[in-house]
C-alpha positions as CSV (number, residue, x, y, z in Angstrom):
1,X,0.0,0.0,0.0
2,X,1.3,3.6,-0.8
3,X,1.1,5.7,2.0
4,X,2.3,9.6,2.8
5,X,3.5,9.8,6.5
6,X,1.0,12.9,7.6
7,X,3.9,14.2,10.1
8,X,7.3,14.1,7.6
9,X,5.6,14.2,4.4
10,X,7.8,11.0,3.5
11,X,6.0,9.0,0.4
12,X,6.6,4.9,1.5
13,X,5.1,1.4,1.1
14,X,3.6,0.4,3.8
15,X,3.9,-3.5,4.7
16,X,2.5,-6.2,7.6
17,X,5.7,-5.1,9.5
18,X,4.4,-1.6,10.6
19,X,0.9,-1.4,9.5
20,X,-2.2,-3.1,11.8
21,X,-5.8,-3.4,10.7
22,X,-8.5,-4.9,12.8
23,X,-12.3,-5.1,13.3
24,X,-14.2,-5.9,16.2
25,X,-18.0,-5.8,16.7
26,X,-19.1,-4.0,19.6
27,X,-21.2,-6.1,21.7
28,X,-24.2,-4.1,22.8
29,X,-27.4,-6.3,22.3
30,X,-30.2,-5.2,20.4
31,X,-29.6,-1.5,19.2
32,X,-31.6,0.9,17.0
33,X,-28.3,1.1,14.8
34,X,-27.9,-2.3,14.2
35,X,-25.2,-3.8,14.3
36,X,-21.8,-1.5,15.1
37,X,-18.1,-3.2,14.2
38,X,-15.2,-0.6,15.2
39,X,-12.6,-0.4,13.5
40,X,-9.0,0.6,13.9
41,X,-6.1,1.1,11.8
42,X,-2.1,2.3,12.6
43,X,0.8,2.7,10.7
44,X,4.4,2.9,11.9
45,X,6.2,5.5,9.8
46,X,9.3,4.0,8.0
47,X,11.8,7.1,7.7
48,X,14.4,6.4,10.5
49,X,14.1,10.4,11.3
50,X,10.4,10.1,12.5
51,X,9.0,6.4,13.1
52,X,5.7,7.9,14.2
53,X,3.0,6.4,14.5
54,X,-0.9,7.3,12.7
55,X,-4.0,5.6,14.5
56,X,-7.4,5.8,12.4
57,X,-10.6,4.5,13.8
58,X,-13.7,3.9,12.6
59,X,-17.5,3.1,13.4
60,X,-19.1,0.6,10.8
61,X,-22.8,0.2,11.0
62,X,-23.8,-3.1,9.2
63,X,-27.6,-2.5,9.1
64,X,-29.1,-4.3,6.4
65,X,-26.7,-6.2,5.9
66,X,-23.9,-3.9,4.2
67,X,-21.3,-1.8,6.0
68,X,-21.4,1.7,6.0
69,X,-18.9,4.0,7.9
70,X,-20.8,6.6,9.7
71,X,-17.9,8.3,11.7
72,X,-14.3,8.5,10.9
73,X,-11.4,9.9,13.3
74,X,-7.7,10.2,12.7
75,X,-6.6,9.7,16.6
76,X,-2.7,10.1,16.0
77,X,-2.2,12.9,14.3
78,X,-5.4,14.7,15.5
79,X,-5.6,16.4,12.0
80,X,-4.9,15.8,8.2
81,X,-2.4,18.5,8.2
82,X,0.8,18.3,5.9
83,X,4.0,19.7,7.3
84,X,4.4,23.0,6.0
85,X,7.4,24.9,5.0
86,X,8.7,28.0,6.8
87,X,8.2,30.3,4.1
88,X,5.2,30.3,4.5
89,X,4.4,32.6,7.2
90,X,3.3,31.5,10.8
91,X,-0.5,32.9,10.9
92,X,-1.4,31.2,7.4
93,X,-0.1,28.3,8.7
94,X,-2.1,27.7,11.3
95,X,-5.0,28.7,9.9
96,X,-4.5,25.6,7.7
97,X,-3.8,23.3,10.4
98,X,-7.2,24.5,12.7
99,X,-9.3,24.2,9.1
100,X,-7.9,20.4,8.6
101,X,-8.5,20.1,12.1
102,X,-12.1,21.0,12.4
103,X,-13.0,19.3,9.2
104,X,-15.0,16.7,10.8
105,X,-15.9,18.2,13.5
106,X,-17.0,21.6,12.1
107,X,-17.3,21.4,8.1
108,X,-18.4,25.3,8.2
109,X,-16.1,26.2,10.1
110,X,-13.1,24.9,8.3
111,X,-14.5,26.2,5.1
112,X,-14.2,29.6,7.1
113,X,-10.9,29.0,8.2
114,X,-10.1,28.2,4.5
115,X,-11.7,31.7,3.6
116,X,-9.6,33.8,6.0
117,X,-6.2,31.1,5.2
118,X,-6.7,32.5,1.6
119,X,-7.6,36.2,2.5
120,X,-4.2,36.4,4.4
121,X,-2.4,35.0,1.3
122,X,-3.6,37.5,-1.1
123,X,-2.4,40.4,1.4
124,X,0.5,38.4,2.4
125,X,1.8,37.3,-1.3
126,X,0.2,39.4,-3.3
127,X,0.5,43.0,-1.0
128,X,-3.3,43.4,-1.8
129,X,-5.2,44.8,1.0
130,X,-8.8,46.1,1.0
131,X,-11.9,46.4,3.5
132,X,-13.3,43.5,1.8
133,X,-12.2,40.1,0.1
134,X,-14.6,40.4,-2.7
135,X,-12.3,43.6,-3.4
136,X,-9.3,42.2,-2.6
137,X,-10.4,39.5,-5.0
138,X,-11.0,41.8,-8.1
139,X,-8.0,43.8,-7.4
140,X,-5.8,40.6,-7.9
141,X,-8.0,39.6,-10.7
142,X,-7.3,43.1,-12.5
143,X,-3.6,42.0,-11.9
144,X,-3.6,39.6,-13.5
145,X,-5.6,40.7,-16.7
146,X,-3.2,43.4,-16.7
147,X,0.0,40.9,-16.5
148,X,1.1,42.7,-13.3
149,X,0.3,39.8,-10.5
150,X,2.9,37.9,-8.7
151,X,4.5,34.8,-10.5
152,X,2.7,32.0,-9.7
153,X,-0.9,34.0,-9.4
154,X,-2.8,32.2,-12.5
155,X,-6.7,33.7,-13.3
156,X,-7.8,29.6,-12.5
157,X,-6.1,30.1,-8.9
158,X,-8.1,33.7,-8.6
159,X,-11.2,31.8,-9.6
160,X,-10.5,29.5,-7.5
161,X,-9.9,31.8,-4.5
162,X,-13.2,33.3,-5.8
163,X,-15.4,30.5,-5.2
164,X,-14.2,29.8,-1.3
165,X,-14.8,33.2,-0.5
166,X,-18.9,32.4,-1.8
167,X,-18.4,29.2,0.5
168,X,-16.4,30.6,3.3
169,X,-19.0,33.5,3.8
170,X,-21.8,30.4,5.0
171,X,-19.5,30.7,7.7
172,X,-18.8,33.9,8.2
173,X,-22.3,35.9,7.4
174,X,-25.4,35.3,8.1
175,X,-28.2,34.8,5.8
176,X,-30.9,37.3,5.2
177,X,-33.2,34.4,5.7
178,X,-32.3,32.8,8.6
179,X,-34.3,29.7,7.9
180,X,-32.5,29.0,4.8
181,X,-29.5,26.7,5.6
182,X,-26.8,25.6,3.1
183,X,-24.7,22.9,4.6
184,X,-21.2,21.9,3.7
185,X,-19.7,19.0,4.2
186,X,-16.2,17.3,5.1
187,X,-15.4,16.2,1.7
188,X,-16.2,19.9,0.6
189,X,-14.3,21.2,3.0
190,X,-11.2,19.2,2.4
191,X,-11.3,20.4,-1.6
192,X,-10.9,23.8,0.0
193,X,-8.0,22.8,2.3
194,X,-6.4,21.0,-0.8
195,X,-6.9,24.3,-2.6
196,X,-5.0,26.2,-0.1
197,X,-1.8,23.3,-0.1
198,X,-1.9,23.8,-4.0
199,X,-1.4,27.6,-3.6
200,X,0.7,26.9,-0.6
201,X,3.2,25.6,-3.1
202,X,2.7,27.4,-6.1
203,X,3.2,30.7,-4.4
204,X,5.5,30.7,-1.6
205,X,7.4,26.7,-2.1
206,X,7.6,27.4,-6.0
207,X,9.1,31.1,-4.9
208,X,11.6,29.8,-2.4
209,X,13.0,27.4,-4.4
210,X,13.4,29.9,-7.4
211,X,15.5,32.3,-4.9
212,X,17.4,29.2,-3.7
213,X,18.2,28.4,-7.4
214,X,19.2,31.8,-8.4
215,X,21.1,32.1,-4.9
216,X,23.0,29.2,-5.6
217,X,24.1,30.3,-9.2
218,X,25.0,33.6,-8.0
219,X,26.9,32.1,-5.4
220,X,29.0,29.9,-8.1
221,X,29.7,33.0,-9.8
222,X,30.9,34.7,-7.6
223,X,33.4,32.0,-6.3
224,X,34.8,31.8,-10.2
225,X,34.5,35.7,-10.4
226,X,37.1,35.1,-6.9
227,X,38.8,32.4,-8.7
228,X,40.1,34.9,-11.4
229,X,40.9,37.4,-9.6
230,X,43.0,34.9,-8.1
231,X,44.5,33.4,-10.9
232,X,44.9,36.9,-12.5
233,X,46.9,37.7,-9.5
234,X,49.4,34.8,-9.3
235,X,49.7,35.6,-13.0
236,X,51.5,39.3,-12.3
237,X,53.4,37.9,-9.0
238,X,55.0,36.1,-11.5
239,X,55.4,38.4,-14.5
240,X,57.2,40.8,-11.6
241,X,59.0,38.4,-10.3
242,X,60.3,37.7,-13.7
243,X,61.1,41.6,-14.4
């Protein structure tokens, strides 16, 4: 099975020597749920630098015969948060890691959390700041029509951005009709939190490593700029040594 370790980011194969499944039906008599099997899942991580460990449980009601998972937990980590990088600064990131972590818990909330992750990106990133995000938003799209915005900052990303502001503000406004309720849900919620770790590393990760690169050619150059000064030198000790 291919697995990514959730703490070191590490990509691995997991095999019967660190990973456990197992089922069990909890014994409870006659119940309204039917019948209830939990069950629970682990895996060791394999890098030698971290060797944690991920715990997953899970309630299965079998009513009517076929299993259906009505409530899934990740116990070890508590959330589905990747390790992020520190370019990217502190506040956005744990905006990120509370939004993975309420997923379950609070699928309106994280889609919030998302909303406010991506508002701080766009001031952060982008140096766009206005009294609102749907301005904010048509400022950076106005960048980018005008081929002024950021490297990185495509008009699908600014869409994109677009549309978890709509969702984000179930959270953060209240309707006008306060009997109209629009739901989302956990799998919603985690596209918007996979939105935010593609931006997370087409802005800031795809940034970094381009000022690493360029930092590392100009460091070469100037060690063989240093190099021929060098060898320029030796070369008219010796011409005056000859004289």
């Amino acid at each position: 099975m291919n697995w990514t370790c959730p703490y070191c980011d590490k990509a691995q194969t997991v095999t019967v020597a660190n990973h456990f499944k197992g089922q069990m039906l909890l014994d409870i008599g006659v119940s309204a749920s039917g019948p209830i099997h939990l069950q629970s899942e682990a895996i060791s991580c394999a890098n030698e630098d971290c060797r944690r460990a991920t715990v997953l449980v899970r309630l299965i009601n079998y009513k009517g015969g076929r299993g259906k998972t009505f409530l899934a937990r990740q116990l070890m980590p508590e959330s589905a948060a990747r390790p992020q990088p520190d370019c990217i600064p502190a506040a956005l990131r744990e905006d990120y890691a509370e939004a993975c972590l309420v997923r379950d818990l609070s699928p309106k909330a994280s889609a919030t959390l998302a909303r406010r992750c991506l508002q701080g990106m766009i001031r952060d990133f982008c140096g766009i700041s206005k009294p609102t995000l749907f301005k904010e938003i048509a400022a950076l799209k106005q960048q980018v029509d005008e081929g002024n915005a950021p490297r990185g900052v495509s008009i699908e990303s600014v869409e994109a951005i677009d549309y978890i502001r709509q969702i984000g503000n179930i959270g953060a406004h209240m309707e006008k009709d306060i009997n109209i309720i629009v739901d989302v849900d956990s799998d919603e919620a985690q596209v918007l939190i996979e939105l935010i770790e593609t931006l997370f590393d087409e802005w800031y990760v795809a940034r970094a490593r381009r000022e690493e690169r360029f930092a590392k050619v100009k460091q070469i150059a100037d060690e063989k700029a240093q190099q021929k000064l060098l060898a320029a030198s030796a070369v008219g000790d010796e011409a005056s040594s000859v004289d």
